[in-house]
N, C-alpha and C positions, 0 to 999 in steps of 0.2 A: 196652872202655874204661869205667873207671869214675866216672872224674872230670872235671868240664870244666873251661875257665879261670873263675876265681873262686872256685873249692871253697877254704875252709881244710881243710888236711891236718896229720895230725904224723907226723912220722917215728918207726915205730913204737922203741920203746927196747928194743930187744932185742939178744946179745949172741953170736950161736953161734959165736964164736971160741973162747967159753967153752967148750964143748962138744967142742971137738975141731981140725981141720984144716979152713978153709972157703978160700974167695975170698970178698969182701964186698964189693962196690961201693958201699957207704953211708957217707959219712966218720962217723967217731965223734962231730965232735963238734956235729951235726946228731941224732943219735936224742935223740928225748925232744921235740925242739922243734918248733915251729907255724909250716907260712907259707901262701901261695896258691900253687894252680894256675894259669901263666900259658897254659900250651898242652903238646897231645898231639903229641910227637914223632915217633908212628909207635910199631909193634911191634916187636921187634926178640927175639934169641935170648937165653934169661937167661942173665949171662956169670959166674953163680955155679955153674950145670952146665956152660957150658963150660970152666970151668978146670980140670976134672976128667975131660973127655972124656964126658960126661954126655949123654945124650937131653937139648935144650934146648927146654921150649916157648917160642913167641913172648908175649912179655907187653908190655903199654905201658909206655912211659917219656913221663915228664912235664918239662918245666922247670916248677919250684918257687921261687918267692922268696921271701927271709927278709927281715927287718927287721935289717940285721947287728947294731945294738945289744943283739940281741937276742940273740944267738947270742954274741958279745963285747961284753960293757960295755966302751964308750967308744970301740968300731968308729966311725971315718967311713963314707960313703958312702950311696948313697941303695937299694941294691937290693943283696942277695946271689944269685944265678941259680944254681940248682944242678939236674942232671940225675937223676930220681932214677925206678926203676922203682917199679910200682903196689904188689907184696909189699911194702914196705918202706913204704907210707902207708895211714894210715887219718884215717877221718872227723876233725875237730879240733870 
């Protein structure tokens, strides 16, 4: 685990759809943007080698919250909650 509750993270902005046939468990329109680490979910199997019948290693998944403004200007709400494995975050 690389990150605990409190880390700012961003979702890295990366696109390998571009690249070819994936599975991607990242919504789109979350890469690029910045939230907190609220807590570590546990490890679990990455579900972008299993979609593929793939050797999966166990990796963390985080709940991550956004500021929804942030993500949509003029969002209500006070907390976006999104589940998101560790590949797919780096430092903010």
């Amino acid at each position: 685990m690389t990150f605990a509750p409190g880390h700012a993270v961003r979702v890295r902005d990366d696109w390998p759809e571009l690249r070819g046939p994936c599975h991607i468990r990242t919504p789109h329109y979350l890469r690029g943007r910045t939230g907190t680490v609220v807590r570590h979910l546990g490890d679990f199997p990455n579900p972008e080698d299993l979609a593929f019948a793939r050797p999966a290693a166990r990796l963390p998944l985080y709940h991550v919250a956004f500021v929804p403004q942030s993500v949509w200007p003029g969002a209500g709400g006070a907390e976006l909650l999104v589940e998101l494995y560790e590949p797919w975050l780096e430092p903010a």
